[in-house]
N, C-alpha and C positions, 0 to 999 in steps of 0.2 A: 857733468857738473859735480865738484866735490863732497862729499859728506863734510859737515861740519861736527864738530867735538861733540856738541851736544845731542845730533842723532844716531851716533854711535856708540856715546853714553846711554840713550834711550834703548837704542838696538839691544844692546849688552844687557841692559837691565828686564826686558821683555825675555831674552833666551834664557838669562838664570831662574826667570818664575818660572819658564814653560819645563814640555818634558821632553824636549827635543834633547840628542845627545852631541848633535853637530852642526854648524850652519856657517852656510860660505855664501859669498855676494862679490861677484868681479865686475868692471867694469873696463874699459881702455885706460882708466887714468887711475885702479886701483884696486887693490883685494884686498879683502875684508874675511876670516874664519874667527867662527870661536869652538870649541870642544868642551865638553865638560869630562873627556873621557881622561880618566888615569891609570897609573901603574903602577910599578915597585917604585919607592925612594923618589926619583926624580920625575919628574911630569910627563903624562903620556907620551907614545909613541917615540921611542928616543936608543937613546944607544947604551946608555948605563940606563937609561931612559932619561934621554936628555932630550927634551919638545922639540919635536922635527920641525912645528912654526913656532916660531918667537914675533912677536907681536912692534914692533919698535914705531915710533915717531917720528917720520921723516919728513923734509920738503918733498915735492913730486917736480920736478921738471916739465914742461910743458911735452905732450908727445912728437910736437915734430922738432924738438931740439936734438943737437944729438951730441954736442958737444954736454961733457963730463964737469965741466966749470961750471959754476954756480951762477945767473945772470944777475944785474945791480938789481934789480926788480924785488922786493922782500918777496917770497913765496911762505904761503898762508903751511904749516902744516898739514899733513894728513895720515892718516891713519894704513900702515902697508905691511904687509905681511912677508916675515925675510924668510927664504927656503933657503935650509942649510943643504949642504952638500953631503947627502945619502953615498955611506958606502957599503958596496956589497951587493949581491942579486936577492930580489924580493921576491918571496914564495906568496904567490896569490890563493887566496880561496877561491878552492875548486865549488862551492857550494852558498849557499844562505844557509845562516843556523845560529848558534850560539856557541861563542867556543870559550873552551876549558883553557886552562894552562895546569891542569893536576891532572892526574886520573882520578885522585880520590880527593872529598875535601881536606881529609886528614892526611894526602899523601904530600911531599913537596913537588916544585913546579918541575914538567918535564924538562924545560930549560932555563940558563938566565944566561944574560947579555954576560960573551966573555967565554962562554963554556964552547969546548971543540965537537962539531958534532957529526955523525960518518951518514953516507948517502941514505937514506931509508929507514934512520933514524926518529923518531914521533917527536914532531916541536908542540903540538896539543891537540888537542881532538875539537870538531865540530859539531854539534848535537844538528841533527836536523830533523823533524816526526820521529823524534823518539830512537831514531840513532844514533849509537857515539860513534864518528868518522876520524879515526885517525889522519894527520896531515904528518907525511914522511918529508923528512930534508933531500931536496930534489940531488946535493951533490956535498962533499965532503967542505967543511970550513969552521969560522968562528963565528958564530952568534955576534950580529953587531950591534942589532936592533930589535925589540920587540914590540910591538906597533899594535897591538891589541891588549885592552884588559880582562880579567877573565872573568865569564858572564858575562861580555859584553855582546851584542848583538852584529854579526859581519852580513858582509854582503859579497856576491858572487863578484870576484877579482880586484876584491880589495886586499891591499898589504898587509900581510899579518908579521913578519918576521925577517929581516934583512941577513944574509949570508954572506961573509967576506970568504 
């Protein structure tokens, strides 16, 4: 059954009072993310950091249709989540913690989207009980994406960093 406008309005409205930092909801006829996580300049998780989900408005087609045409039937909108096309290999965390993108707070960030950087290289450290864990760039390239804010809370083999 589809969400209607208004409980996704309500959905929306409930995650921004809460202190959740992420919340996703699928179903066979839809996905549904919001984030409140951000970055440098452009919104979270991105490539200049440009939002790896964009949010749009579409009709949904019925699931066992498969033709790409639109049927005479008006189709109610709904709410659908577009995943753009990630370039480059994503260096996952090896750990739970908190990661840095500085070494210091006065220092600038170990990387930004665009910079070239060589195998074993530090894209940002992981605090975890009180350790800083450096994360090395697994192989030589350009920063495409940085998929993490800093002080934000990661989780074991989530994407932090996209490598072209």
């Amino acid at each position: 059954m589809p969400m209607h406008i208004n409980e996704v309005k309500d959905l929306l409205n409930q995650f921004d009072k809460s202190s959740l930092r992420e919340f996703s909801y699928s179903t066979n006829e839809f996905n549904l993310a919001f984030s409140k996580n951000s970055g440098q300049l452009s919104p979270s998780k991105s490539s200049t950091t440009v939002s790896e989900r964009e949010f749009v408005e579409v009709p949904l087609a019925p699931a066992s249709s498969v033709s790409p045409v639109a049927s005479d039937a008006p189709a109610s909108p709904e709410l659908v989540v577009v995943e753009e096309a990630l370039e480059g290999e994503a260096v996952k965390s090896p750990l739970v913690g908190v990661a840095y993108l500085k070494p210091a707070p006065d220092k600038d960030d170990f990387i930004s989207v665009g910079d070239k950087v060589k195998k074993g290289q530090t894209l940002l450290i992981i605090e975890a009980m009180k350790v800083m864990n450096e994360i090395p760039a697994p192989c030589d390239g350009v920063v495409t994406e940085i998929l993490v804010a800093s002080e934000e809370m990661v989780e074991f083999g989530e994407d932090l960093v996209r490598i072209k």
